[in-house]
C-alpha positions in Angstrom: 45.6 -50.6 109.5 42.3 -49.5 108.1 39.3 -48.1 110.1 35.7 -47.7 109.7 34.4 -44.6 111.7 30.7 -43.9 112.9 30.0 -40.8 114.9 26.3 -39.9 115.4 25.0 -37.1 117.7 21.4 -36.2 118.2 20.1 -33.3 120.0 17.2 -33.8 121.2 15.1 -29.8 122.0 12.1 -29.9 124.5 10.2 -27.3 122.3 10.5 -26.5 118.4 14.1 -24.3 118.3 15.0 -22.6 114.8 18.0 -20.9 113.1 20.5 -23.5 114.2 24.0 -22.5 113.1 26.7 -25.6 114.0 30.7 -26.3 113.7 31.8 -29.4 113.3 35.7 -31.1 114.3 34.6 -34.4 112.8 37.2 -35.2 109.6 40.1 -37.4 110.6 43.3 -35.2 109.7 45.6 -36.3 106.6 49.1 -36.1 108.2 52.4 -37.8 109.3 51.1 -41.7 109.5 47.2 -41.1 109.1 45.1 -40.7 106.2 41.8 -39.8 106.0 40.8 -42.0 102.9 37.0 -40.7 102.8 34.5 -38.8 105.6 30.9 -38.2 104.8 28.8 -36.0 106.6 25.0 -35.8 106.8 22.4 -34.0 108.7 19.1 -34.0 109.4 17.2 -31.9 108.7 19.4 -31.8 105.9 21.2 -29.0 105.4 24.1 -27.5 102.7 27.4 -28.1 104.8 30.5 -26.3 103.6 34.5 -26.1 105.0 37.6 -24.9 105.5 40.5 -25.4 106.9 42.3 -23.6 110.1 45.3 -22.5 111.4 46.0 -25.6 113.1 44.7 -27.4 109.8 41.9 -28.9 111.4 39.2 -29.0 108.9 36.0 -27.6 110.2 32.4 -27.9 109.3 29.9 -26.0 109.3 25.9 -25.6 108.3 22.6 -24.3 109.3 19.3 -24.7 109.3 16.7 -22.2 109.8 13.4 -23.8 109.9 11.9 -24.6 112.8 12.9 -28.1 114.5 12.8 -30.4 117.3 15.5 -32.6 116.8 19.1 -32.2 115.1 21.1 -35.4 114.0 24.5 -35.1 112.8 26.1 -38.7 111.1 29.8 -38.2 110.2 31.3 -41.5 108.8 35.2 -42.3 107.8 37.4 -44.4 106.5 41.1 -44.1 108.0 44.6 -45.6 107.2 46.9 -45.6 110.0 50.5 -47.3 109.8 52.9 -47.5 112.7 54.1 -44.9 114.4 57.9 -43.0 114.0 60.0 -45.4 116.0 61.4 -43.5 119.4 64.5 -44.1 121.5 64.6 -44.9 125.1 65.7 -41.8 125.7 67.3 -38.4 124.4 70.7 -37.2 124.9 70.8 -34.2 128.2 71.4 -31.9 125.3 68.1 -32.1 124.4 67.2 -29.3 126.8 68.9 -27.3 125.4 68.2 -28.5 122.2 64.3 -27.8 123.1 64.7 -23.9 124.6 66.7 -23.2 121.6 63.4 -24.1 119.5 61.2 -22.5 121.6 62.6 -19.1 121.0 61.0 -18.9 118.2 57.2 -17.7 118.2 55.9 -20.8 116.5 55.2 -22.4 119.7 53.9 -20.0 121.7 50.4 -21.0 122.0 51.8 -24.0 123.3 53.7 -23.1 126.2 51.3 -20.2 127.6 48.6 -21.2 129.9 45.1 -21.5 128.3 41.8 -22.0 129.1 41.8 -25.6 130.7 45.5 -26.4 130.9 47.2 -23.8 133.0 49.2 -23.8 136.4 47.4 -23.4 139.6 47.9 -24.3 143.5 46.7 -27.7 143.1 49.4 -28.0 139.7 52.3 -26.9 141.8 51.7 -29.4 144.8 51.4 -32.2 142.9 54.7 -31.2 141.3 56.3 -31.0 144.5 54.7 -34.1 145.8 56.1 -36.0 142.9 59.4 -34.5 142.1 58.2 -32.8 139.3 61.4 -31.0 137.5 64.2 -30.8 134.8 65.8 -33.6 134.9 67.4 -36.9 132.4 65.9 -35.9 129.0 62.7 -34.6 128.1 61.3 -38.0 126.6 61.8 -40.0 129.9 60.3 -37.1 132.0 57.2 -37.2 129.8 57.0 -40.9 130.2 57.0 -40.9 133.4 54.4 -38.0 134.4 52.1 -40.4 131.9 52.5 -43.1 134.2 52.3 -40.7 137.2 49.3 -39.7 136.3 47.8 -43.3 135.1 48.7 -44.3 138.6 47.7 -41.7 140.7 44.0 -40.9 138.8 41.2 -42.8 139.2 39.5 -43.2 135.7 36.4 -42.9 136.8 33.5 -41.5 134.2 30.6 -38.8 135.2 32.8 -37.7 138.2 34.0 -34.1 136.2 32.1 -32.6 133.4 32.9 -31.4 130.1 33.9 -27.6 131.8 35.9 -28.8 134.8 39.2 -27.2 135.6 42.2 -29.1 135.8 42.0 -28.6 140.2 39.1 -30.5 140.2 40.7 -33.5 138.8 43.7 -32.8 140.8 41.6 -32.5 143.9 39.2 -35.7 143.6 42.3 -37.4 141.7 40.2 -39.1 139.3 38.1 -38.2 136.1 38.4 -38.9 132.2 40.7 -38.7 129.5 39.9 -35.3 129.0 41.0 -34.0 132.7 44.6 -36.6 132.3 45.6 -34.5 129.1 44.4 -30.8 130.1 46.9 -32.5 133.6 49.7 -34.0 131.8 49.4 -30.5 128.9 49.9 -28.0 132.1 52.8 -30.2 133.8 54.4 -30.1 130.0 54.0 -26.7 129.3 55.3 -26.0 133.0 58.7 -27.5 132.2 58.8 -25.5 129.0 58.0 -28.4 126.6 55.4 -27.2 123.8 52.4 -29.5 124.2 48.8 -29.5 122.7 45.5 -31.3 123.1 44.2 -34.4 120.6 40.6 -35.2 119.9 40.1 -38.1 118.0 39.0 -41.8 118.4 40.8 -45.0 119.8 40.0 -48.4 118.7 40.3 -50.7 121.5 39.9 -53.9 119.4 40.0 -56.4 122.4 42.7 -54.3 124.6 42.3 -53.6 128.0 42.2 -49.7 128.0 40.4 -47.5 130.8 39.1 -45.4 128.1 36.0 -45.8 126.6 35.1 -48.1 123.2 32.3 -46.2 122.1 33.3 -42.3 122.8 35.3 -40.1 121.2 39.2 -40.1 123.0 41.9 -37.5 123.9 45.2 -37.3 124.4 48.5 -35.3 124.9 51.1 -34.4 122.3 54.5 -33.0 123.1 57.1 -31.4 120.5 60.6 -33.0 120.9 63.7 -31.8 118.8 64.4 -33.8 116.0 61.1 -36.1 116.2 58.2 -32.9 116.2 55.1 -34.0 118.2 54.9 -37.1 119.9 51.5 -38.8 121.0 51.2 -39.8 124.9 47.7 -41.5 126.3 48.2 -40.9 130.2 44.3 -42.4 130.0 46.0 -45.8 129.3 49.7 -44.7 129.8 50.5 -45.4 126.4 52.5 -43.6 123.6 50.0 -43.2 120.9 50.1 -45.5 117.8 48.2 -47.5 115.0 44.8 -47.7 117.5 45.1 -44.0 117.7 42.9 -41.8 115.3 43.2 -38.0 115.5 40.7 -35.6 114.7 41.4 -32.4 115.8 44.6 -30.6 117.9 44.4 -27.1 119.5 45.7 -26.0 123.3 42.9 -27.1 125.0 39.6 -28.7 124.5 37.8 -25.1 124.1 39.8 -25.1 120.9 38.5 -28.4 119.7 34.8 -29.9 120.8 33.0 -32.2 117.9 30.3 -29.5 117.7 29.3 -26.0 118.8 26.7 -23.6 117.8 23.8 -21.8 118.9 20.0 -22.3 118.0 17.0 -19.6 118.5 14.4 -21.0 121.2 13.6 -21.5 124.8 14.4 -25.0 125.2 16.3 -27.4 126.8 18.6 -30.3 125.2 18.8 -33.9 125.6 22.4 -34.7 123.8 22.9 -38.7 122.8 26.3 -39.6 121.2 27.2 -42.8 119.6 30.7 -43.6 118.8 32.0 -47.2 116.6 35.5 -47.6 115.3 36.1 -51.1 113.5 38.7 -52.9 111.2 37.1 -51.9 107.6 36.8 -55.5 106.9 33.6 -55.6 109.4 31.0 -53.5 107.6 29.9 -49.8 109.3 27.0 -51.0 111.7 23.5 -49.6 111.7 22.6 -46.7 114.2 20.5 -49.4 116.2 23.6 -51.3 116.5 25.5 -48.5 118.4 25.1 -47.5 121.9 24.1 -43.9 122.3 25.1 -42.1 125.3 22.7 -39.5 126.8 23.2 -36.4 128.3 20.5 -33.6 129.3 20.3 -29.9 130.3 19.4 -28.9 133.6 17.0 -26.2 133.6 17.9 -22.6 133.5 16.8 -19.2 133.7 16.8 -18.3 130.2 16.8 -14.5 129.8 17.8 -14.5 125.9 16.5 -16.6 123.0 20.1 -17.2 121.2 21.0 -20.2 123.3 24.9 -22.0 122.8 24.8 -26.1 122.4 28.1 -27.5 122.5 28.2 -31.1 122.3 28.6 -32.1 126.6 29.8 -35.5 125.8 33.4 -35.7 127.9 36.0 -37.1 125.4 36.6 -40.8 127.7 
């Protein structure tokens, strides 16, 4: 399957801001049954964009722009293959336990079986273990399956309830939230039973399906690493494995590790942040910005004490 990806972000400044310096997790990755074909990235005001390439092998982009300005646009568009996803069991043998502890002794996984910024253990974690029967038990591949349906069941998808900073106890508390709060959930429950997992940033088309998530924001998921298969895609969002509608970005431990865009700008201003998202077949042609629904999101005033403000895009991955 082919896609055609259109990401634009605008921030919007209440007063003229300069000396804007940005990253950007935009560029589809290239790996196991993904391509990223092309990916163009523009800005206004235009600006010389370079990049590289981290440890994770996320690629990363980054510019600035050091003129005075009241308005930043950022237009990333792609062009994906994706083919069908490495066919899974039912289930793993009980060896795979052991199979999985055996892995884990080496230090190649560490960063995803420690606690970390948003997906970590707490009270709330360990009573919603309890309450559900949370443990060791079958194989590793049915327990994830079913703490993705646990968590489709039990969580209300509910948009604008938790922000793009909220712990995983809020979610946990008001049982509801985004896509966001149902991996940094399902991520801490993993990592709790000593399964390496990680957090996915990317897009999902939706293409007529009848998903929870939202069509035109960017998505996230969970990904687990199982012996013998390496890391598997789950979307408690929609409690789904991930597949051909699923479009990754950008992985890291958390979602500190992996937001669209960061940076910082010189000024005394306030933003107004509006994100438009469209993924589509590549047989229907990329649509005009006017054709795309931007999302708006906007600053609440604050004490400013220092002219080096951070923006990080405050769109909640849906």
């Amino acid at each position: 399957m082919f896609y055609s990806i259109r990401h634009i972000t605008r921030f919007s400044y209440s007063s003229p801001v300069s000396e804007s310096a940005m990253e950007v997790r935009m560029q589809p990755r290239s790996e196991a049954n993904q391509k990223c074909i092309r990916f163009d990235l523009a800005t206004q005001p235009r600006s010389k964009i370079q990049g590289y390439r981290d440890h994770i092998g996320n690629i990363v982009h980054h510019f600035s722009i050091p003129g005075r300005h009241q308005q930043l646009k950022i237009n990333a568009e792609a062009t994906v293959e994706v083919t069908p996803a490495l066919a899974l069991p039912q289930a793993l043998p009980t060896q795979a336990w052991h199979d999985l502890e055996s892995l884990c002794a080496s230090d190649e996984y560490w960063d995803y079986l420690v606690p970390s910024r948003y997906a970590h253990s707490s009270e709330l974690l360990d009573v919603f273990k309890k309450e559900w029967n949370i443990e060791r038990r079958d194989d590793p591949l049915t327990l994830l399956h079913e703490i993705s349906a646990l968590i489709y069941e039990e969580f209300d998808y509910a948009p604008q309830t938790t922000s793009v900073d909220s712990t995983i106890d809020h979610a946990l508390e008001e049982r509801r939230g985004v896509c966001q709060d149902f991996a940094h959930v399902m991520i801490a429950l993993g990592r709790d039973l000593g399964i390496p997992c990680r957090y996915v940033s990317g897009y999902l088309y939706h293409g007529g399906a009848r998903d929870r998530s939202a069509a035109d924001a960017t998505h996230a998921w969970a990904e687990a690493y199982l012996p013998d298969f390496g890391w598997i895609g789950f979307d408690p969002t929609n409690n789904i494995m991930t597949g051909e509608r699923h479009i990754r970005t950008a992985v890291g431990r958390d979602y500190a590790d992996v937001p669209p865009t960061k940076g910082i700008f010189k000024g005394k201003a306030n933003t107004e942040l509006s994100v438009g998202v469209q993924v589509s077949p590549t047989e229907a042609p990329p649509p005009g910005e006017e054709m795309i629904q931007m999302h708006t999101w906007i600053s609440e005033p604050a004490q400013i004490e220092d002219d080096l403000q951070q923006q990080q895009q405050q769109q909640q991955q849906q």
